[in-house]
C-alpha positions as CSV (number, residue, x, y, z in Angstrom):
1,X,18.2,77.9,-27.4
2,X,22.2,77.9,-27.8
3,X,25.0,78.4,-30.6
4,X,24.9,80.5,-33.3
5,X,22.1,80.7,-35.4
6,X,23.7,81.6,-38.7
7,X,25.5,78.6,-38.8
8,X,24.5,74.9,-38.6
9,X,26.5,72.4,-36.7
10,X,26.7,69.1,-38.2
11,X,28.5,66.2,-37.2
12,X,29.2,63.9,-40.3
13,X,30.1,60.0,-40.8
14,X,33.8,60.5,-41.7
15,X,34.4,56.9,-43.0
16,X,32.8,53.7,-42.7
17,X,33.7,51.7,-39.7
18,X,35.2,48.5,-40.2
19,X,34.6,46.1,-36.9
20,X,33.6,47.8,-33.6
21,X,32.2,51.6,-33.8
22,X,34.2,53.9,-32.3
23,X,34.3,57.9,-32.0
24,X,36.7,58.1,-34.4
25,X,34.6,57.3,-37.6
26,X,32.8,61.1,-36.9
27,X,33.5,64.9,-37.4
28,X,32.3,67.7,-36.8
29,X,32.1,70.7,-39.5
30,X,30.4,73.9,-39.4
31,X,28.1,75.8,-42.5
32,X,25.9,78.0,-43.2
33,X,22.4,77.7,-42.2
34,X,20.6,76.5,-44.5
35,X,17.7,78.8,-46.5
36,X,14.6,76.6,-47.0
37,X,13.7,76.7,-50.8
38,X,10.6,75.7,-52.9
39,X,8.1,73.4,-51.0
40,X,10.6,73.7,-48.0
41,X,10.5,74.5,-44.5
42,X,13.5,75.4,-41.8
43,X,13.2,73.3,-38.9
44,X,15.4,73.4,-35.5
45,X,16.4,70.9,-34.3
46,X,15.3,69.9,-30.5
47,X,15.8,66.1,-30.0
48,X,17.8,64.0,-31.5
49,X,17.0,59.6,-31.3
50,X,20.1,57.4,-30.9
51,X,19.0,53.9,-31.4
52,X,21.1,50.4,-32.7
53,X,19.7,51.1,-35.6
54,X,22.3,54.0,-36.5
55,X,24.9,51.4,-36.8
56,X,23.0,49.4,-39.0
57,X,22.6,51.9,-41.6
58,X,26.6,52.2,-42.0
59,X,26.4,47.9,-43.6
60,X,23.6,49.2,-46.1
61,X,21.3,45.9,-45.3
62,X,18.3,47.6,-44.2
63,X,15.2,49.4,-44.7
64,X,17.1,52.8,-46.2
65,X,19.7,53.7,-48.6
66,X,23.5,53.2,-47.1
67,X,25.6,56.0,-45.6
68,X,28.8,56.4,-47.1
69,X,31.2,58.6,-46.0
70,X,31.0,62.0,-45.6
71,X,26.9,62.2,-45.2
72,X,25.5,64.0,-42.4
73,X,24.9,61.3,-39.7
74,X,21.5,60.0,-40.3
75,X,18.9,59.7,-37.5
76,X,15.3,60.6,-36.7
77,X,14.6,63.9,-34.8
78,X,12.2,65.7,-33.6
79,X,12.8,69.5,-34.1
80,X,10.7,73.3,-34.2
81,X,9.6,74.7,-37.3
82,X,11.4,77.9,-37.8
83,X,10.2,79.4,-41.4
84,X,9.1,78.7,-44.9
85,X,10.4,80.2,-48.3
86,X,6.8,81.5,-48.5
87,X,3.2,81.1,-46.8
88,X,1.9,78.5,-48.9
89,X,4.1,76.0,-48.0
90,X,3.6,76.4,-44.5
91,X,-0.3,76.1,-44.9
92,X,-0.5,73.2,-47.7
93,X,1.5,71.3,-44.6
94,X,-1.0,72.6,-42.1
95,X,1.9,74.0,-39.8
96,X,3.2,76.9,-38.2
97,X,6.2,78.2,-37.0
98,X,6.9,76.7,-33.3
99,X,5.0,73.7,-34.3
100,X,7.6,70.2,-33.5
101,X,7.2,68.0,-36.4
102,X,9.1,64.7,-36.7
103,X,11.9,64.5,-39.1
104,X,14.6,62.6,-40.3
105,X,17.4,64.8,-41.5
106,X,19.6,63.5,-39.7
107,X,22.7,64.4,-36.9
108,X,22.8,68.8,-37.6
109,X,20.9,71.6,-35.6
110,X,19.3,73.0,-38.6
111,X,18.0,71.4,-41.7
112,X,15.8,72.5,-45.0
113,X,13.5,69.6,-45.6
114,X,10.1,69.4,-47.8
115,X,7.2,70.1,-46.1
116,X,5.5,66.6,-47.1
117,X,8.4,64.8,-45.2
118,X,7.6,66.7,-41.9
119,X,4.4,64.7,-39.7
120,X,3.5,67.0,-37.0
121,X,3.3,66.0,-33.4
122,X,0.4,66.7,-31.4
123,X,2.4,67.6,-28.1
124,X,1.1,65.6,-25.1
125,X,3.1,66.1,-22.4
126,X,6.9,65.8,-21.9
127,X,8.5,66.3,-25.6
128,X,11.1,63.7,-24.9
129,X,8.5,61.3,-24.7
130,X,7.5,62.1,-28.5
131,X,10.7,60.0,-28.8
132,X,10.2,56.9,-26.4
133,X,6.7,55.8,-25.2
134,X,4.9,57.9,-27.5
135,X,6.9,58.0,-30.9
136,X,9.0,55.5,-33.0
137,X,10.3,53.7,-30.0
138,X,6.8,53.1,-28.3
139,X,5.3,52.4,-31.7
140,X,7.9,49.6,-32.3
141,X,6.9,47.8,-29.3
142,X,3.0,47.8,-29.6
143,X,3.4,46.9,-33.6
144,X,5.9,43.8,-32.5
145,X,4.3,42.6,-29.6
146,X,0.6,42.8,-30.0
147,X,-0.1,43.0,-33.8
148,X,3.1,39.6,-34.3
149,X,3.5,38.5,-30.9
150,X,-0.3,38.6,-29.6
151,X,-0.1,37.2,-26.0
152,X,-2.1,36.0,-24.3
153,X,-2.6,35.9,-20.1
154,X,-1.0,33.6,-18.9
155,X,1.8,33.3,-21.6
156,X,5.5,33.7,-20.8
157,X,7.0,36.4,-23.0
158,X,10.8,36.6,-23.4
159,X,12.6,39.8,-24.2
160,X,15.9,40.7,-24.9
161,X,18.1,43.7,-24.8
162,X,14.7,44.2,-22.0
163,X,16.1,47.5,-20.6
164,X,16.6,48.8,-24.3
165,X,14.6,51.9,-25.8
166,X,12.2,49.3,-27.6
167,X,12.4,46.2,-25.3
168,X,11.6,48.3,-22.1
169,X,8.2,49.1,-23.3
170,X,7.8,45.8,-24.7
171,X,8.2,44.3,-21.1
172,X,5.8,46.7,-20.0
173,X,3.2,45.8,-22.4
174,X,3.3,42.4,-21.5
175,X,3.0,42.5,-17.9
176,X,-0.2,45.1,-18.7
177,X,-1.8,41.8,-21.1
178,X,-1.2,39.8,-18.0
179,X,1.9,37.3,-18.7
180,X,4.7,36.0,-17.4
181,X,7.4,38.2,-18.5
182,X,11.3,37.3,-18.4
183,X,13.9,39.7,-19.4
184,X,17.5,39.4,-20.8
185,X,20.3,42.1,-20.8
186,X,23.6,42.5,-20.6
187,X,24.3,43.1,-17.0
188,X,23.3,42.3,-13.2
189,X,22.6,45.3,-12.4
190,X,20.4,46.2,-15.5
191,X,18.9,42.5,-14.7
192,X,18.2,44.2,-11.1
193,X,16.9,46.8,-13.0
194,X,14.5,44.7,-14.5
195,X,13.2,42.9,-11.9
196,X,13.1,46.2,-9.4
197,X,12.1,48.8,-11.3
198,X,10.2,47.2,-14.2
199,X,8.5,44.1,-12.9
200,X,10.1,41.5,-14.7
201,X,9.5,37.7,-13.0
202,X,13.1,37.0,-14.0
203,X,15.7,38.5,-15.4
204,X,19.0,36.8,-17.0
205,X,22.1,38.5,-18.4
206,X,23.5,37.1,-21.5
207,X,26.8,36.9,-20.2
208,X,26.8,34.5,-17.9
209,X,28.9,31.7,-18.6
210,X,25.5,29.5,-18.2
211,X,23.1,31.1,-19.7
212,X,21.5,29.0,-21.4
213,X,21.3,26.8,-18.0
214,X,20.2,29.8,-16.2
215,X,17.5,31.0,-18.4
216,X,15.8,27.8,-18.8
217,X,15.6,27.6,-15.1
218,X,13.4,30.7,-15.4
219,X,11.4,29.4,-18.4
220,X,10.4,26.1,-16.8
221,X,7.2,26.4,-19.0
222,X,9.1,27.2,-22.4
223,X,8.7,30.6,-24.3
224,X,5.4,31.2,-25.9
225,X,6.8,34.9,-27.5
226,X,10.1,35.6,-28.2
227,X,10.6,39.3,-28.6
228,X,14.0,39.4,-30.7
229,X,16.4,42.7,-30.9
230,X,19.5,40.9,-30.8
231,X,19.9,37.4,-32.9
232,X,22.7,35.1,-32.5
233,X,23.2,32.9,-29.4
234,X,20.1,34.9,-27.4
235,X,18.0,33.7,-30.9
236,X,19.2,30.3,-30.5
237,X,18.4,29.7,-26.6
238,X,15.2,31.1,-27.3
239,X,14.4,28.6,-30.3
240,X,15.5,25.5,-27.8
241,X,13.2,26.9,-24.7
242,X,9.9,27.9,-27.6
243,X,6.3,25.9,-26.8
244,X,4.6,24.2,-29.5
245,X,2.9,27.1,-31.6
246,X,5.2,29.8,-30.2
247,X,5.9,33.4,-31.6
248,X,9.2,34.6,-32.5
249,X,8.9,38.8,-33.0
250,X,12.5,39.9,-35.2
251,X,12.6,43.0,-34.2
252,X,16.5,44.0,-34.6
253,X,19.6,42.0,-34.5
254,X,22.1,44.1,-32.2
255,X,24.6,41.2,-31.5
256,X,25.2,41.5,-35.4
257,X,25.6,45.3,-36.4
258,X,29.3,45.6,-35.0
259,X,30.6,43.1,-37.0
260,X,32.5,42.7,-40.5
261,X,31.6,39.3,-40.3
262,X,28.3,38.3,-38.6
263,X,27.9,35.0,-37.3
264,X,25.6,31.8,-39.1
265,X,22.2,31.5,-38.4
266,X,21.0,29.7,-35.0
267,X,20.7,25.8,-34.8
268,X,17.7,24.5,-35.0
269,X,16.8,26.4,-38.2
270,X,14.5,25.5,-39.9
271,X,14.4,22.4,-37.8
272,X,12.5,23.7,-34.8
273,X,10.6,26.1,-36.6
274,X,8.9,22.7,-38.3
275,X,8.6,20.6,-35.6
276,X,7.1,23.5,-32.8
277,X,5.3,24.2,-35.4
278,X,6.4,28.4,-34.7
279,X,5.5,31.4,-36.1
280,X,8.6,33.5,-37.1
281,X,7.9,37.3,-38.4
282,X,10.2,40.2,-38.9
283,X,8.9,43.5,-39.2
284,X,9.6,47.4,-40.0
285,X,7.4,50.2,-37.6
286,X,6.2,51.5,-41.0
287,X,4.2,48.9,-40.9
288,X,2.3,50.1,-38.5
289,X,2.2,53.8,-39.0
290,X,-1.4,54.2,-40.0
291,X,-2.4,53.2,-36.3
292,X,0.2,55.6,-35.0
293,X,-2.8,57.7,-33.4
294,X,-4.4,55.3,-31.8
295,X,-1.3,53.7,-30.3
296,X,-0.1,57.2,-28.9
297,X,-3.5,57.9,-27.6
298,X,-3.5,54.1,-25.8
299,X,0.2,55.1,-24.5
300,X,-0.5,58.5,-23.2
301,X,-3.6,56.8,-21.0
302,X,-1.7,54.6,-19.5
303,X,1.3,57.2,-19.1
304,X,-1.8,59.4,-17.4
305,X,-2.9,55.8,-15.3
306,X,1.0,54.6,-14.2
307,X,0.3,51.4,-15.7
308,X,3.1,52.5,-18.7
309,X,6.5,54.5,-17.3
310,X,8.5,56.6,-19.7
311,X,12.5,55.7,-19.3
312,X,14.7,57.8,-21.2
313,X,18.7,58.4,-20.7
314,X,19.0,62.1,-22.4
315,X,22.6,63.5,-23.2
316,X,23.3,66.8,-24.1
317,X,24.4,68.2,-26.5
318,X,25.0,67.8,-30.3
319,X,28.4,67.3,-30.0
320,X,27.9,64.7,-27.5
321,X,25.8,62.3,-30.1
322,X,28.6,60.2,-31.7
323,X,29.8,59.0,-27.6
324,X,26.1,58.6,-27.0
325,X,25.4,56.0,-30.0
326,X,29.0,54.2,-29.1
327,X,28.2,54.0,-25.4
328,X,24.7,52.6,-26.6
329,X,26.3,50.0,-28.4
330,X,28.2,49.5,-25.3
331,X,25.0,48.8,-23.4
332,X,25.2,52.1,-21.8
333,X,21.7,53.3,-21.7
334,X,18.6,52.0,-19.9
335,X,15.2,53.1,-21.5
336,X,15.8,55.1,-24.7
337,X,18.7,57.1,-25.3
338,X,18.2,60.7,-26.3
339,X,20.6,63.9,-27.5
340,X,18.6,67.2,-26.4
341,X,20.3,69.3,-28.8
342,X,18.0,72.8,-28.5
């Protein structure tokens, strides 16, 4: 471990960005570190998550109260348990010090939090991967694909933002149920990527000046699941290419979260939901935390049987977070990007 440990670093949402995120809308302070009280426990932090997601909390329009300026960053961790204002707490929670718990207290080394907001990890393996295949990000996938997508063999599945924390695994997933599997990104060379390294039967980037051309020459079946993280135009292609009783899986909307002013809905809405008769479903990964268990027990076998691979793009450093969620939104990571803090 590094840095002093009677401080806490903290780097803090200085204002709220208006338009594209840059570095500028962070700061870093320096404080105290903190003294767990009542029903607490002091945790340290080890990992931090950097997903889309971060930005989307800064509009307010989500799943979790706004951030306004001045609040520590927000984002998920996982981090050490330190100490407890007093044994009790430590046992009502079932935990000890040097257990990793999950938390969510956000961009700072150190952090107080109750004891009923910590879920301890059962370790299994690399601790990064607590983070990708076998946490949040892994969850996100299985929940969206199989429990709203459901393929079947012999289905084409279309992904996008495919070489993304979440859409990576979803790719994988869907090759392992046996379909057709076509990826979109942002990039030739993370389309290479894709096809190369992960197995996808085609790969497209968004930005060619045809795509729409191009990835309906790689869809010459249609689209039976749509796995969505980005909306606009990558939505709409997908509603035009979608087979008669189709899945669409909203997952996040990417294209949208840098924007003061996002763009209108796809064409084709509602029309070609009615007449392809399709099946459109957003979702949360709280909704499917109670099979959590079973999902990391179903990822770590097939981490153990190379049938599931574990990308993550780890930075270091606290300090380092703010470049590592713009350079995200940039399209800078494959696989899912990490801050190893401690």
């Amino acid at each position: 471990m590094t840095g002093d440990t009677a401080t806490n670093r903290q780097i803090l949402l200085d204002h709220l960005p208006q338009g594209r995120l840059d570095e500028s809308s962070f700061r870093a302070q320096e404080v105290a570190r903190p003294e767990p009280g009542p029903g607490q426990v002091l945790v340290r932090t080890r990992y931090l998550s950097i997903d889309a997601a971060n930005r989307a909390w800064m509009q307010g329009a989500t799943y979790r109260d706004a951030l306004a300026g001045g609040d520590v960053m927000a984002g998920g961790s996982l981090s050490e348990v330190v100490t407890s204002n007093d044994a009790v707490t430590l046992n009502e929670a079932g935990l000890v010090p040097g257990d990793i718990v999950e938390s969510d207290h956000g961009w700072q080394e150190w952090a107080a939090v109750p004891a009923k907001r910590l879920t301890k990890v059962d370790v299994r393996g690399e601790l990064s991967h607590h983070m990708s295949v076998l946490g949040v990000t892994g969850l996100t996938a299985y929940v969206g694909l199989l429990q709203i997508g459901r393929p079947v063999a012999g289905e084409t599945v279309l992904v996008s933002a495919a070489a993304g924390a979440v859409g990576n695994v979803v790719v994988q997933l869907a090759r392992i149920a046996g379909c057709k599997v076509i990826g979109v990104a942002g990039s030739p060379e993370k389309c290479a990527w894709l096809v190369d390294e992960l197995g996808c039967d085609a790969a497209v980037s968004y930005r060619e000046p045809s795509f729409f051309k191009a990835l309906k020459a790689v869809c010459p079946d249609g689209v039976d699941v749509y796995f969505d993280n980005t909306g606009g135009t990558i939505l709409g292609a997908a509603l035009s290419l979608m087979n008669l009783g189709g899945r669409i899986v909203c997952c996040g909307v990417v294209s949208q979260y840098d924007t003061s002013n996002p763009e209108p809905g796809p064409r084709g809405v509602p029309g070609l939901i009615v007449t392809k008769r399709l099946r459109v479903e957003g979702f949360i990964v709280m909704d499917g935390w109670d099979d959590h268990p079973e999902r990391c027990t179903e990822a770590t076998d097939a981490l153990a049987d190379g049938s599931l691979k574990a990308f993550e793009d780890v930075v270091e450093g606290l300090d380092a977070a703010p470049g590592a969620l713009v350079d995200l939104r940039a399209g800078g990571n494959v696989g899912k990007r990490l801050v190893h803090v401690s």
